[in-house]
GUTORFI-701049 format. One record per residue: x, y, z of N, C-alpha, C in turn; residue in one letter. Coordinates in steps of 0.001 Angstrom, whole numbers, plus 500000, padded with zeros to 6 digits. Example, Ala and Ser with C-alpha at 12.3 -4.5 7.8 and 13.67 -1.06 7.14 Angstrom:
2
513190494310507800512300495500507800513200496700507800A;512850497750507080513670498940507140512900500030507870S;
// end
This chain:
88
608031175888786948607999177335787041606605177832786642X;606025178846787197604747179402787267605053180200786347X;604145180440785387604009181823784261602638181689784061X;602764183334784463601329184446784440601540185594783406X;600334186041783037599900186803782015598927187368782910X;599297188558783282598004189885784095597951190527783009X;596471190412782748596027191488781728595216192912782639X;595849194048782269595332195233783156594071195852782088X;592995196128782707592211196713781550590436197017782487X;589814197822781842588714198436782147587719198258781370X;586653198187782121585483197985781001585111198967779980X;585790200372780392585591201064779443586432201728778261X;587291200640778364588607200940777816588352200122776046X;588113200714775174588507200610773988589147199484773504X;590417199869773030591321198822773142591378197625773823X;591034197727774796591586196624775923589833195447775263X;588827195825774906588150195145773692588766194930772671X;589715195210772156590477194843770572591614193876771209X;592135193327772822592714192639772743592037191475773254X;591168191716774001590557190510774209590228188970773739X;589601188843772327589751187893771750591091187467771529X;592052188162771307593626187534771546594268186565772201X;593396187297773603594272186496774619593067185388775177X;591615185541774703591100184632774694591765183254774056X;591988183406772488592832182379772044593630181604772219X;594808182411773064595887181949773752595325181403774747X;594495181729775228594637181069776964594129179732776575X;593031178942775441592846177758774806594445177014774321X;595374177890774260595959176875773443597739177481774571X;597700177839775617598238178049776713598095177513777851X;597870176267778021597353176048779353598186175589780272X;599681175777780048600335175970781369600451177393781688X;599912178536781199600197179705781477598557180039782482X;599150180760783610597872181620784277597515182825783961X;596562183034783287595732184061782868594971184607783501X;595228185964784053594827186833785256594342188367784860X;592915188502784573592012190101784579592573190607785789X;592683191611785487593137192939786729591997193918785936X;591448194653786229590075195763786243590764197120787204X;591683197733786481592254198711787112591564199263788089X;589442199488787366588981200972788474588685199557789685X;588626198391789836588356197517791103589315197566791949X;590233197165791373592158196949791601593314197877791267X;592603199179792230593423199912792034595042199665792477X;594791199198794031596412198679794259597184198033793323X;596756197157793006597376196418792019598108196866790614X;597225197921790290597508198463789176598576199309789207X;598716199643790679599627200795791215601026199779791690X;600600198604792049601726198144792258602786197693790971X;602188197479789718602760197536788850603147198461787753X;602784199716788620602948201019787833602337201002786370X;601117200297786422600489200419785220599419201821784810X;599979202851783830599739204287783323598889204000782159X;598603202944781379597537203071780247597264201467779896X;596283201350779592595642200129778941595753200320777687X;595541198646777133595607197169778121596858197340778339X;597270196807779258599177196932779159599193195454780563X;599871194364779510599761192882779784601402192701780754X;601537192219781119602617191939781909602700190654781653X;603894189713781250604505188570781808605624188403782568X;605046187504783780606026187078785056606153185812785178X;607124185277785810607488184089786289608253184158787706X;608598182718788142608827182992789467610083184322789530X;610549184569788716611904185501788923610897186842788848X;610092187273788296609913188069788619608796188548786789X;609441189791786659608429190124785434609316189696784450X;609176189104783134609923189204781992610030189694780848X;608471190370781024608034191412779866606619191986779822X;606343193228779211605761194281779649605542194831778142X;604037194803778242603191195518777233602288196157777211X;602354197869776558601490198863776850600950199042774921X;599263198582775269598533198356774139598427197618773296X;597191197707772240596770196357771871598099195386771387X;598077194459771925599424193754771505599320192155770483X;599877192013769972599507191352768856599834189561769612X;599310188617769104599487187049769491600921186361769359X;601873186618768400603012186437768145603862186914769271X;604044188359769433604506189003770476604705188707772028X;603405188160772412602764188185773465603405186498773796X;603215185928772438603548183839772939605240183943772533X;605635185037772636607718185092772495607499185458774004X;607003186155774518607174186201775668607137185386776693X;605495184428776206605741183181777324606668182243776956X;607073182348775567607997181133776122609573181676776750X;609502182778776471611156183553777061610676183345778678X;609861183216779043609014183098781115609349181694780984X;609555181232780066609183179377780192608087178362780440X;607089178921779938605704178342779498605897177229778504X;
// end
């Protein structure tokens, strides 16, 4: 099973710098998970396709679909209950 982590976020977005090193971390010590920048003002569709309204706001999916959904800085604990509830 595929599990992704889209991180939505802007270069000029605040926050979405306070999560960064986070999910930097994780993605070292995650490596069956795909770790995917979305840049809302590039990717606007995208952002729209997931009805994403504020940064950072991280999404985890798997093949079923999304399994969880986070709007702002979100903490490392939080974020690795999620991949493993995707099955990472």
């Amino acid at each position: 099973m595929t599990v992704t982590l889209k991180d939505f976020y802007a270069d000029w977005c605040g926050p979405c710098k306070t999560q960064d090193p986070i999910l930097e971390e994780l993605e070292t010590e995650w490596e069956s998970v795909e770790f995917e920048k979305v840049n809302v003002d590039e990717e606007q569709d995208v952002a729209n396709e997931y009805q994403v309204r504020s940064l950072p706001t991280l999404i985890v999916e798997n093949d079923d679909g999304i399994v969880d959904r986070f709007v702002g800085v979100t903490q490392a604990d939080d974020i690795e209950d999620a991949l493993e509830k995707a099955g990472a």
